[in-house]
SELUMKOL-804682 format. One record per residue (C-alpha): x, y, z. Coordinates in Angstrom, 2 decimals. Layout:
<padrens>
{padren {X, Y, Z}}
...
</padrens>
This chain:
<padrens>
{padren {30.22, -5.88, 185.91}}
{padren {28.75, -5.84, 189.63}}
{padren {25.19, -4.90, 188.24}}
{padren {25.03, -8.52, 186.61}}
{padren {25.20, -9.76, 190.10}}
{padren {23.26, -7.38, 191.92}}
{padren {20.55, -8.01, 189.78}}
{padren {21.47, -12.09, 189.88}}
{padren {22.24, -12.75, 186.30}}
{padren {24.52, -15.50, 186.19}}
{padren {26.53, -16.69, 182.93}}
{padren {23.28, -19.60, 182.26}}
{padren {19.97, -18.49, 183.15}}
{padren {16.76, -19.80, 182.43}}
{padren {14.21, -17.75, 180.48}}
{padren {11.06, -19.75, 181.78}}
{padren {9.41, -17.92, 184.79}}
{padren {5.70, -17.93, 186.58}}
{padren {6.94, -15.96, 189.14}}
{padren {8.14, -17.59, 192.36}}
{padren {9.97, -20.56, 189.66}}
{padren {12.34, -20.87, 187.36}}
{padren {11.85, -23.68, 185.22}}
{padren {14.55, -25.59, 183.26}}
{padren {13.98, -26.46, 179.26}}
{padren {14.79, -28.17, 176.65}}
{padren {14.57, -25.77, 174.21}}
{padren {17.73, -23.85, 172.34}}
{padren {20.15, -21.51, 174.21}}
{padren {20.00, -18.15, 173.48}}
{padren {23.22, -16.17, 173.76}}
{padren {22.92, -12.48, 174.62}}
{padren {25.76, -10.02, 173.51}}
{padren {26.20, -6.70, 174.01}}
{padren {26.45, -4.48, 171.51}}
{padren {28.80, -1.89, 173.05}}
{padren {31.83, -4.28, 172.96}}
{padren {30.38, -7.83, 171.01}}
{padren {31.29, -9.90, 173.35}}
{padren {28.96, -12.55, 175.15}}
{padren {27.21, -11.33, 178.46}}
{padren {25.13, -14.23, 179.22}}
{padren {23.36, -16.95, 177.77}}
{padren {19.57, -17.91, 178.60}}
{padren {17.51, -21.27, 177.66}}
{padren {14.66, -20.91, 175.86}}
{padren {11.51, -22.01, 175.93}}
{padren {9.80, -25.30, 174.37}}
{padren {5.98, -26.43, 173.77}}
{padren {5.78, -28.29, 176.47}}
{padren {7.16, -25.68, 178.75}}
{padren {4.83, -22.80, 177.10}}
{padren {1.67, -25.23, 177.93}}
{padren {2.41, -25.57, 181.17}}
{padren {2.79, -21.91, 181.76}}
{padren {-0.68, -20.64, 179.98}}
{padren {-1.80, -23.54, 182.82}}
{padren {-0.20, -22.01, 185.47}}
{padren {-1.71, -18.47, 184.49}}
{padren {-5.13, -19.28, 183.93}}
{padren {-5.06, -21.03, 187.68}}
{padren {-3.69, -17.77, 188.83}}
{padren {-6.25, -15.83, 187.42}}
{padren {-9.40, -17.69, 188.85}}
{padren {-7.74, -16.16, 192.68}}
{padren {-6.18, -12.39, 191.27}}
{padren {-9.20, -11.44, 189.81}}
{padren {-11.23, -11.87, 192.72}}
{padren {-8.27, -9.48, 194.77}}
{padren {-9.63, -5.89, 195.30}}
{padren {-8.52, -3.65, 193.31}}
{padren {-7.02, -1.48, 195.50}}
{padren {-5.19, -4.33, 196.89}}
{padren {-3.61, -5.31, 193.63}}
{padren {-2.86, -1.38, 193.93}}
{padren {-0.81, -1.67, 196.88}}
{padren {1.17, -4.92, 195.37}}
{padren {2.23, -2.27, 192.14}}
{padren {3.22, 0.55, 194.57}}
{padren {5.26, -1.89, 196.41}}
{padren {6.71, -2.91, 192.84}}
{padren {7.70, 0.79, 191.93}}
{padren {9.35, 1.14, 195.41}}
{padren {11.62, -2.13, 194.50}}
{padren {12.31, -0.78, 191.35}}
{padren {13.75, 2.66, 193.01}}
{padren {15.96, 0.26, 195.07}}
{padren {17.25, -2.04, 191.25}}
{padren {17.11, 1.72, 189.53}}
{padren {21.13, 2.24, 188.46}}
{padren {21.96, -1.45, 188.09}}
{padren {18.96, -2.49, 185.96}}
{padren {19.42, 1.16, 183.66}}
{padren {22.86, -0.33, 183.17}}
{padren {22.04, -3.36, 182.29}}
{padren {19.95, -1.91, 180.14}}
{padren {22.16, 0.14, 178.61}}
{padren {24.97, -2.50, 177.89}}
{padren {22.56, -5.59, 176.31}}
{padren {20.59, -3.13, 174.64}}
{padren {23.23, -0.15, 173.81}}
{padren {21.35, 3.01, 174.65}}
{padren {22.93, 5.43, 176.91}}
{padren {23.28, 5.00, 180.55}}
{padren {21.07, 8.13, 180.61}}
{padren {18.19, 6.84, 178.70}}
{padren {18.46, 3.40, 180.45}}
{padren {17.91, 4.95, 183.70}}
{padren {14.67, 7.43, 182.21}}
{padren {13.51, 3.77, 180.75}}
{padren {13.79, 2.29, 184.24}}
{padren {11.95, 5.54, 185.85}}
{padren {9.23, 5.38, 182.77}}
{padren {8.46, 2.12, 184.97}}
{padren {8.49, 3.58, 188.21}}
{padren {6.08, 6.15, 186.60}}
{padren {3.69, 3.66, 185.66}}
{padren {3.53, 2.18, 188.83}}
{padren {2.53, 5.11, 190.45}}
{padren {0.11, 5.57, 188.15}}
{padren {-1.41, 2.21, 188.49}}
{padren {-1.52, 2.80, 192.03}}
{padren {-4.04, 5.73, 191.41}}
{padren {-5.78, 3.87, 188.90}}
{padren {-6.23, 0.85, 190.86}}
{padren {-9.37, 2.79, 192.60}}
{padren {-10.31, 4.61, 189.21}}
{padren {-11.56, 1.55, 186.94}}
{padren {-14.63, 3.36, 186.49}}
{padren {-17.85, 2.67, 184.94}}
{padren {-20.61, 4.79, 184.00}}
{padren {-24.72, 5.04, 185.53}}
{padren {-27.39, 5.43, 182.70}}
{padren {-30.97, 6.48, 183.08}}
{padren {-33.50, 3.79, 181.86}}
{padren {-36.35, 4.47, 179.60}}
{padren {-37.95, 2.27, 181.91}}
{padren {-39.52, 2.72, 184.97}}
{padren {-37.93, 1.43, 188.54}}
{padren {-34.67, 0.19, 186.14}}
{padren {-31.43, 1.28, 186.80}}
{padren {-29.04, 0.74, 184.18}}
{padren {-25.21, 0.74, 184.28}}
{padren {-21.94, -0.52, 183.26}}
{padren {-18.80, -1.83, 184.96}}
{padren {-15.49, -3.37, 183.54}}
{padren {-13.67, -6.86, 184.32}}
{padren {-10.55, -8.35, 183.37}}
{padren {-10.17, -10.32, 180.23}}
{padren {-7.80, -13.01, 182.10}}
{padren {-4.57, -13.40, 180.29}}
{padren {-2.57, -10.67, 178.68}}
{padren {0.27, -11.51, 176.50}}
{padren {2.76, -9.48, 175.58}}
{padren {5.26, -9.27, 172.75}}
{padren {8.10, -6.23, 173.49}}
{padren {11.07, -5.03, 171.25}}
{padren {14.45, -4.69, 171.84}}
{padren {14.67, -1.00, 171.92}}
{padren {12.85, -0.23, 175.00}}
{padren {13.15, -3.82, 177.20}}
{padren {11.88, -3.20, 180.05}}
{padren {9.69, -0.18, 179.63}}
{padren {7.62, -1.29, 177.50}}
{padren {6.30, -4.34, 179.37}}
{padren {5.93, -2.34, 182.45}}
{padren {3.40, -0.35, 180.91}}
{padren {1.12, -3.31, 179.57}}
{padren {1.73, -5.32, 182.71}}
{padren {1.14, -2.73, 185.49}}
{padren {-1.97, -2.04, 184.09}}
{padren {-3.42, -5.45, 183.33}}
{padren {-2.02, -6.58, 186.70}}
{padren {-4.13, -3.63, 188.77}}
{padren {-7.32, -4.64, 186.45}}
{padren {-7.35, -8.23, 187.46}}
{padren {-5.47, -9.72, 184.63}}
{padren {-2.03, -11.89, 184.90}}
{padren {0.73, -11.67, 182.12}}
{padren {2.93, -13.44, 180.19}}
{padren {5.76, -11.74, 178.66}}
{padren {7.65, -12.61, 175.72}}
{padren {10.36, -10.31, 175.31}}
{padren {12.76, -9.61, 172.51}}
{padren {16.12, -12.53, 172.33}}
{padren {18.01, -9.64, 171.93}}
{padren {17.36, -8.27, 174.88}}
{padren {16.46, -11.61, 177.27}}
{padren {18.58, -10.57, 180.21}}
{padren {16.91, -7.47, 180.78}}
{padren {13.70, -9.34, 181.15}}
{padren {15.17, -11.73, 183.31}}
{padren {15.76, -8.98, 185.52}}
{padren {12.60, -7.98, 186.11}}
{padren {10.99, -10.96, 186.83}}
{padren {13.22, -11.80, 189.59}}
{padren {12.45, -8.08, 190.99}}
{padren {8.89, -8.82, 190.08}}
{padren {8.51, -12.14, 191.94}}
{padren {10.96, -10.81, 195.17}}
{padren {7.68, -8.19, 195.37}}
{padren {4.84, -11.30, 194.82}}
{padren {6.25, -13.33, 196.80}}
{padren {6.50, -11.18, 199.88}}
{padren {3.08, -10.66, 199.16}}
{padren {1.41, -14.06, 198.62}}
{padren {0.74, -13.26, 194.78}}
{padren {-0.64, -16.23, 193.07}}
{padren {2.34, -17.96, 191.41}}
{padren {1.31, -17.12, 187.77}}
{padren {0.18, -13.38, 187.75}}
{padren {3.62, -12.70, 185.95}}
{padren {5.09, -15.42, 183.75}}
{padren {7.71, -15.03, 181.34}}
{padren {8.50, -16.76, 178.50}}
{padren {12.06, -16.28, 176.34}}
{padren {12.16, -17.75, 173.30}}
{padren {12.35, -17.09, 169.22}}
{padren {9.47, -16.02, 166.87}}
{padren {7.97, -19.60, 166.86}}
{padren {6.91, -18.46, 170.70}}
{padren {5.72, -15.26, 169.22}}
{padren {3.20, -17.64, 166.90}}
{padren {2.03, -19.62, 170.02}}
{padren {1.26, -16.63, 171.87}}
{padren {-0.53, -15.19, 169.06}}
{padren {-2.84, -18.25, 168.16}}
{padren {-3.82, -19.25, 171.79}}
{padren {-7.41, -19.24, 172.75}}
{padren {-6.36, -19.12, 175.90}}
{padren {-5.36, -15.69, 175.56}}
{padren {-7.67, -13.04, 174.97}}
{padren {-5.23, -9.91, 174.51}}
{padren {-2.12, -9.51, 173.05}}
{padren {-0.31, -6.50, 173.42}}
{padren {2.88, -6.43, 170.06}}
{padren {5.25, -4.18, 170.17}}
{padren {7.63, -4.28, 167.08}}
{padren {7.56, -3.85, 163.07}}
{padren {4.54, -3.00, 160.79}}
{padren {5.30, -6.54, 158.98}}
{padren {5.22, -8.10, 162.59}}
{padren {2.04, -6.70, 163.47}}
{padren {-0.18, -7.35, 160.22}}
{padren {1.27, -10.93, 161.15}}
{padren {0.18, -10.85, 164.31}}
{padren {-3.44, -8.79, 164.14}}
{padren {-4.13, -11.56, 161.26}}
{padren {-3.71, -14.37, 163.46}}
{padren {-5.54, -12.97, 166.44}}
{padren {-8.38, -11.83, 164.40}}
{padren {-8.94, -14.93, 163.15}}
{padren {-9.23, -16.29, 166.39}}
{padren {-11.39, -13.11, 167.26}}
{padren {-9.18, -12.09, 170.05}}
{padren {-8.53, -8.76, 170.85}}
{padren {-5.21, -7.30, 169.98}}
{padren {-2.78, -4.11, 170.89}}
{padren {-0.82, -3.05, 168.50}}
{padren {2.72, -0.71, 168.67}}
{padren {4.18, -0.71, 165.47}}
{padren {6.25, 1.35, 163.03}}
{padren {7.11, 5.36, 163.47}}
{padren {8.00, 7.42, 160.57}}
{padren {8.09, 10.95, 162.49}}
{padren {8.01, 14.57, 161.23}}
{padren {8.93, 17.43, 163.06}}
{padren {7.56, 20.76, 160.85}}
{padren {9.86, 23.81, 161.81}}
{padren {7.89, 27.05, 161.22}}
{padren {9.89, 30.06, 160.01}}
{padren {8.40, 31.51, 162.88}}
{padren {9.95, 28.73, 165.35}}
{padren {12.40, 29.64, 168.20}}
{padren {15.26, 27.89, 166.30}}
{padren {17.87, 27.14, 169.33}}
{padren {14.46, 24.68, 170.49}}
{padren {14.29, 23.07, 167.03}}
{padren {17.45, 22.23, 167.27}}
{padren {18.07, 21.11, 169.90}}
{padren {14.09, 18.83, 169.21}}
{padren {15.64, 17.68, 166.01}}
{padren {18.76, 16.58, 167.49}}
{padren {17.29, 14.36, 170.13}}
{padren {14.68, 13.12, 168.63}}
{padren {16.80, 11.85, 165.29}}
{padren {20.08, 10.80, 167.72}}
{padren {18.57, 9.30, 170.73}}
{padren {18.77, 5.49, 171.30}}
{padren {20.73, 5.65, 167.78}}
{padren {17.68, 6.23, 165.72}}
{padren {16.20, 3.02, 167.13}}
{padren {12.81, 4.53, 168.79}}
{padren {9.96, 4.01, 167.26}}
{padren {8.89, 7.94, 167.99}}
{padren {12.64, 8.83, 166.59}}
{padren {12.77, 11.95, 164.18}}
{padren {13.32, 10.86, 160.93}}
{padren {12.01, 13.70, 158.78}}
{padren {12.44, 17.68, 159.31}}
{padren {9.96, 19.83, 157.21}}
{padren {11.31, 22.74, 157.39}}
{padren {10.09, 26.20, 155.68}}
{padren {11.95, 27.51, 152.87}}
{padren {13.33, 30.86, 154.42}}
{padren {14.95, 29.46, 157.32}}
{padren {16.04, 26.38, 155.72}}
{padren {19.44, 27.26, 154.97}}
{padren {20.42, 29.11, 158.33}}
{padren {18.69, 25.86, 160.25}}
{padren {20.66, 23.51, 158.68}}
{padren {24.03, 25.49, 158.84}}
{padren {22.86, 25.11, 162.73}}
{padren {21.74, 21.86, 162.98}}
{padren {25.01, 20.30, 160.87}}
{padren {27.52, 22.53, 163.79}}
{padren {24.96, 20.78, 166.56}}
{padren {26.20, 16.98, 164.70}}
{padren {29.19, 17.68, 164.53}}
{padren {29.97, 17.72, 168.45}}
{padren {27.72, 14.48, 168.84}}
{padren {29.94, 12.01, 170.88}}
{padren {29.48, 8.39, 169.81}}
{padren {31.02, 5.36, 171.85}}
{padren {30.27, 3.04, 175.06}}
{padren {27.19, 4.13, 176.25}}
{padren {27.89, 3.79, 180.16}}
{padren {30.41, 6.68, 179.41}}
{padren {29.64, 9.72, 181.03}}
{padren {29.12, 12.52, 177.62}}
{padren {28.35, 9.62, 174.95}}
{padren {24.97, 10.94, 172.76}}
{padren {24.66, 7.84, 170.85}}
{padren {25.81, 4.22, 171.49}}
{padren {25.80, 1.61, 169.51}}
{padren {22.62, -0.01, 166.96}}
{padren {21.79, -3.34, 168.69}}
{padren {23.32, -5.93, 165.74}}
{padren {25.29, -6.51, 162.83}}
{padren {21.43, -6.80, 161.02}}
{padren {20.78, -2.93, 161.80}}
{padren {24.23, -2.18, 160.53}}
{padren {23.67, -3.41, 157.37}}
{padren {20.11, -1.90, 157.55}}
{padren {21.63, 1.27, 157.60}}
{padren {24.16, 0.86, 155.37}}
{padren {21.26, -0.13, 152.77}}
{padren {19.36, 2.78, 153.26}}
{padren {21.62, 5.04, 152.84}}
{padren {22.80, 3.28, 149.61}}
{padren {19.30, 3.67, 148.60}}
{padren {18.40, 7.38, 149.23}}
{padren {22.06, 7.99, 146.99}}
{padren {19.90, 6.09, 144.25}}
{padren {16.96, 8.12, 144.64}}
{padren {19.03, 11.37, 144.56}}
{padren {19.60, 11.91, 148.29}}
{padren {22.10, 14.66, 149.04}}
{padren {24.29, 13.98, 152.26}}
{padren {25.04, 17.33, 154.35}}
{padren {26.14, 15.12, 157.13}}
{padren {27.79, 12.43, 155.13}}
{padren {27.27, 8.87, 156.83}}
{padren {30.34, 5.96, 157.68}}
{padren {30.21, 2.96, 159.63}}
{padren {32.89, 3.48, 162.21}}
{padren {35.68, 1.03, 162.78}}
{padren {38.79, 0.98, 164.76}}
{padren {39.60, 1.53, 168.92}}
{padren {35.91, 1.17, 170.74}}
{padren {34.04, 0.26, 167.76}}
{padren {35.04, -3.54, 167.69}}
{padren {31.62, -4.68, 167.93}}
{padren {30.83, -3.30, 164.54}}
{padren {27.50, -2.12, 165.70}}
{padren {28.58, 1.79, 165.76}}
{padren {27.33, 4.08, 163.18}}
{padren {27.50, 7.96, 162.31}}
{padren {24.39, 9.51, 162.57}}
{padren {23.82, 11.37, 159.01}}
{padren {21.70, 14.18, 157.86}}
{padren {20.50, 13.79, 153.61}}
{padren {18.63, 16.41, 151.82}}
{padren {15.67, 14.63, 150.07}}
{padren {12.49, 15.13, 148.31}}
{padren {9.62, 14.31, 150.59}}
{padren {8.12, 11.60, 148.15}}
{padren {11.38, 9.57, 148.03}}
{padren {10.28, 5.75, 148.50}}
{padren {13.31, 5.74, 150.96}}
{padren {11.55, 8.34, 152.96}}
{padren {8.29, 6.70, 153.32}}
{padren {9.93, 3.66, 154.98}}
{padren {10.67, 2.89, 158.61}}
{padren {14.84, 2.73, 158.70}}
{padren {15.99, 1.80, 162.53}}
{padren {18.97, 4.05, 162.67}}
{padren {20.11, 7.76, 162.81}}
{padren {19.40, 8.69, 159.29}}
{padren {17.62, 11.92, 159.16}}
{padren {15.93, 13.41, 155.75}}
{padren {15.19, 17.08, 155.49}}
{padren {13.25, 18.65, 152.95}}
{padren {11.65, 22.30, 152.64}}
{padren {8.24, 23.44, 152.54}}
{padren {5.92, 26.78, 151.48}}
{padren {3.32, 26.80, 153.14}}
{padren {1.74, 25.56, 156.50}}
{padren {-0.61, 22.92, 154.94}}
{padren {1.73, 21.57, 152.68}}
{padren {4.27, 20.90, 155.02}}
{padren {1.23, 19.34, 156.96}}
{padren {0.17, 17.18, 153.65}}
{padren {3.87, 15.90, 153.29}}
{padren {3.64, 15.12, 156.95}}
{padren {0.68, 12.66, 156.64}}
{padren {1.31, 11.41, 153.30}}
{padren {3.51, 8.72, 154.83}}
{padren {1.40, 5.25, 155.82}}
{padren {3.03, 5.35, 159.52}}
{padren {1.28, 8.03, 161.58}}
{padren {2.89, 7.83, 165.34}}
{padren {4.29, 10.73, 167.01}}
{padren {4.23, 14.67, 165.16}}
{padren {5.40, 17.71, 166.30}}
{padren {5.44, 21.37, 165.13}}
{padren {8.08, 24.35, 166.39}}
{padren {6.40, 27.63, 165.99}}
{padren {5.49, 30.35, 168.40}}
{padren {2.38, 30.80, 166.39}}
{padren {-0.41, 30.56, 168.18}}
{padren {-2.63, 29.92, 165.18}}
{padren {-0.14, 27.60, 163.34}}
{padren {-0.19, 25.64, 166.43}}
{padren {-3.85, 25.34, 166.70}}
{padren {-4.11, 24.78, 162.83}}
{padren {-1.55, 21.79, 163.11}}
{padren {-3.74, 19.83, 166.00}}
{padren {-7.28, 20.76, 164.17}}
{padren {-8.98, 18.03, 162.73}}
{padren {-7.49, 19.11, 159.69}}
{padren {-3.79, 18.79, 160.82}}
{padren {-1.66, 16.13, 162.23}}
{padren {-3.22, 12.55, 161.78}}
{padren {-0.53, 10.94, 164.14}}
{padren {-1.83, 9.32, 167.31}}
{padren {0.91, 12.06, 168.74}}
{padren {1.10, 15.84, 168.20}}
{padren {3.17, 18.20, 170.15}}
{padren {3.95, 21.72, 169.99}}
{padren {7.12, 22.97, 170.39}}
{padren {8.73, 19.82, 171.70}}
{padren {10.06, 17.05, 169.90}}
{padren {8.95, 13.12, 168.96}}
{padren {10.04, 11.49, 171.49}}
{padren {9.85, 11.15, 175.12}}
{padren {6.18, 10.67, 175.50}}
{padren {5.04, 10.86, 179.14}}
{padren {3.15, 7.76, 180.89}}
{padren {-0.15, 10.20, 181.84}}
{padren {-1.56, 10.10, 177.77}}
{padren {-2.51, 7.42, 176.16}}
{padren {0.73, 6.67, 174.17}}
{padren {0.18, 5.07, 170.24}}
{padren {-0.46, 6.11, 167.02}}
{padren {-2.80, 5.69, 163.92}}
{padren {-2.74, 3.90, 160.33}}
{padren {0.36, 1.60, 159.80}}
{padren {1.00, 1.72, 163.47}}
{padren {-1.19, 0.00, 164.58}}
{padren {-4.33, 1.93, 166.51}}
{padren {-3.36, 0.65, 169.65}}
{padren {-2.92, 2.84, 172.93}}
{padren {-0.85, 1.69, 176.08}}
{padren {-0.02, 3.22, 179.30}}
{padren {-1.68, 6.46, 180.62}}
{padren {-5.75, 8.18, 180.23}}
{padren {-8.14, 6.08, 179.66}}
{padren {-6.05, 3.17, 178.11}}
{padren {-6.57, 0.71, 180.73}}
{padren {-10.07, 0.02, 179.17}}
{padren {-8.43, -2.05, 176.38}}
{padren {-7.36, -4.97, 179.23}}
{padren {-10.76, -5.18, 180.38}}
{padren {-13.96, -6.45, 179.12}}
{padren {-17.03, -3.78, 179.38}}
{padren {-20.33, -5.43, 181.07}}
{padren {-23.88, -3.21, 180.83}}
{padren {-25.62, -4.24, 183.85}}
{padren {-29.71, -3.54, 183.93}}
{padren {-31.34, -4.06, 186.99}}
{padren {-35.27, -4.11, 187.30}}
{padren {-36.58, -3.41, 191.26}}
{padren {-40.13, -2.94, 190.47}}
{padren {-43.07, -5.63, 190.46}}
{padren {-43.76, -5.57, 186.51}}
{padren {-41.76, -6.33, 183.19}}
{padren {-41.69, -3.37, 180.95}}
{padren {-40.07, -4.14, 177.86}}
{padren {-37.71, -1.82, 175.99}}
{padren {-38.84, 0.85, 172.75}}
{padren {-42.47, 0.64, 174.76}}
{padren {-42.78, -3.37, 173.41}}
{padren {-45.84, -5.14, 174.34}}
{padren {-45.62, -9.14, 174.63}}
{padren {-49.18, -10.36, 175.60}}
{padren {-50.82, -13.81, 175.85}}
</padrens>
């Protein structure tokens, strides 16, 4: 596999990085295998206590010099960055694709999602704006401006490695901040990756050795992270039960957190939809990545009078899906990432049986020539009621459950009746369903699109959702603000002392 070596992973690696480094470790060995085959790609070594102190160390020293870089010159070290990452684009999307199992097509969008970013943290880098106020008193000007917090850590998932950190750490980096990134052990290589990119770019450029750090390691690193002082963000990406874990613990500290959690995403099909889009919306939004997005389609609400004729549809569109090594040229779905999901699967579809689930696409874990791994599943349609307990939770795999609905604000009740509220879309070619579904009164998702899918968010909006996912917003608009700290800023150029609300102190 000549990407391994152009992007120099070896068969040991260490996971311990604060940028120009690598650090050795005492800690366990990790062992990354690829789901597409089951066989071992590499292993990593993972980090200890010792190791982790020394790294917050090294970051904090780096951040007393970045922060006091202009802006715009921290700008020009990202645009570099994105240039590099042009250069590492097909090896690093394969790489992608074979530790993590998504198709080589979606490992190379997840590799442009962070050449995106870059360029947009180029632009930002002389946008951190603040805002002038009028005082109430005389010869005052009053304003605010925004600094970095210092150090940003960040927790990713295993279903988008590489993205994902790219748009916390591109943006912290151009406010001032420095990073260190935990990423998922199931996907360590991948990270590995881009710190060496990373540091090729810093160190060409003089970058204090700890503006990027990264850490690999289990969930014990995860708890470090999470109860450090030292650290006044954390960005988690991963489950709802992760991230009640982890707000807890940073609360407590009264640290700031930003949270990516759970998706449990409708798509509401109007009878008055163009059907060949809804379709083709449902399809890749509830196949892509095999189900394992957290903006994946997992429930169609679909009205009653087109339900049959969009299902005869959308069962013919399944069964040409083409599942298999995802570095093959044709291949919709590859592989989930473990054994764990497999069985994840195979639960939840045991479970929506009990419940009275009806199958149109009938589900199988598939076995025999290029399914060795054990990792490969069918993607499967069931015909459900929309308060099923089965429906209401999270599943990480292709399981889609369709139900019908009457009318428009009952399909929108059964939308937001679930406790996950991430990404929403309607298909209708009605204007006034389409306003009615992103009124104040419609879609409570942090996401809501019209006549497009779930997925495949764009970096430019804010990207994040609402309730059991967390509140948190990362990449584009005005999200930078949550890596910075907000400073009002009064200044008084006049010989007397005025006091605010027309006070009077006298002696």
């Amino acid at each position: 596999m000549d990407f391994l070596e152009k992007l120099g992973i070896q068969a040991h690696n260490q996971g311990l990085s604060t940028g120009h480094h690598w650090f050795g470790s005492t800690g366990k060995l990790c062992t990354s295998i690829s789901p597409v085959d089951g066989l071992p790609i590499a292993s990593v070594f993972m980090a200890d206590q010792d190791v982790y102190d020394s790294t917050v160390q090294k970051a904090a020293q780096a951040f007393s010099e970045w922060k006091n870089w202009p802006a715009p010159k921290r700008g020009e070290i990202i645009r570099q960055l994105g240039q590099k990452l042009r250069e590492y684009k097909d090896p690093l999307g394969r790489l992608v694709s074979w530790e993590m199992g998504k198709s080589l097509q979606e490992g190379l969008g997840e590799v442009q999602e962070m050449i995106d970013i870059c360029d947009f943290a180029v632009g930002l880098s002389r946008q951190l704006y603040g805002l002038t106020m009028h005082s109430e008193r005389p010869a005052h000007r009053m304003y605010e401006q925004w600094h970095p917090l210092g150090i940003v850590g960040i927790i990713s998932a295993f279903n988008f490695p590489v993205a994902v950190w790219s748009w916390n750490a591109a943006i912290a980096w151009v406010c001032g901040n420095v990073c260190i990134w935990k990423p998922s052990e199931k996907t360590p290589l991948c990270a590995i990756a881009c710190q060496k990119i990373t540091a090729e770019v810093f160190h060409e450029n003089a970058v204090p050795e700890g503006v990027s750090c990264l850490i690999v390691g289990d969930r014990q690193v995860g708890e470090w992270l999470t109860a450090d002082h030292r650290i006044p963000l954390l960005s988690a990406t991963g489950s709802t039960r992760m991230g009640k874990e982890v707000g807890a613990s940073v609360a407590a500290r009264l640290g700031k957190s930003l949270l990516e959690l759970g998706g449990n995403n409708a798509i509401i099909v109007s009878d008055k939809a163009d059907l060949d889009m809804a379709v083709m919306a449902a399809v890749f939004g509830a196949v892509g990545t095999a189900g394992q997005r957290c903006t994946t389609t997992r429930r169609l609400i679909i009205h009653e009078q087109i339900y049959q004729s969009f299902i005869d549809r959308l069962v013919r569109a399944y069964g040409q899906l083409r599942i298999g090594n995802p570095l093959e040229t044709g291949v919709h779905a590859g592989p989930l990432i473990d054994k764990d999901a497999v069985e994840n699967y195979r639960r939840s579809v045991q479970q929506c049986r009990e419940q009275g689930g009806h199958f149109l696409v009938e589900p199988e874990i598939l076995s025999g020539e290029g399914y060795e791994s054990g990792c490969y599943v069918r993607p499967c349609i069931a015909a459900v009621q929309h308060d099923f307990p089965i429906v209401w939770t999270e599943t990480f795999a292709p399981i889609l459950y369709v139900m019908k609905y009457n009318e428009l604000d009952e399909a929108i009740r059964i939308q937001n009746e679930v406790p996950q509220g991430l990404s929403s879309a309607i298909m209708t070619l009605d204007m006034r369903e389409a306003e009615r579904f992103l009124s104040v009164n419609g879609s409570d998702c942090g996401i809501a699109n019209v006549n497009i899918g779930t997925s495949g968010a764009e970096i430019g909006g804010a990207f994040g959702g609402e309730k059991e996912t967390g509140g948190g917003r990362e990449s584009g608009s005005d999200a930078w603000k949550a890596y910075m700290r907000r400073q009002t800023n009064t200044i008084n150029y006049s010989t007397q002392l005025p006091l605010a609300q027309g006070i009077r102190f006298e002696w």
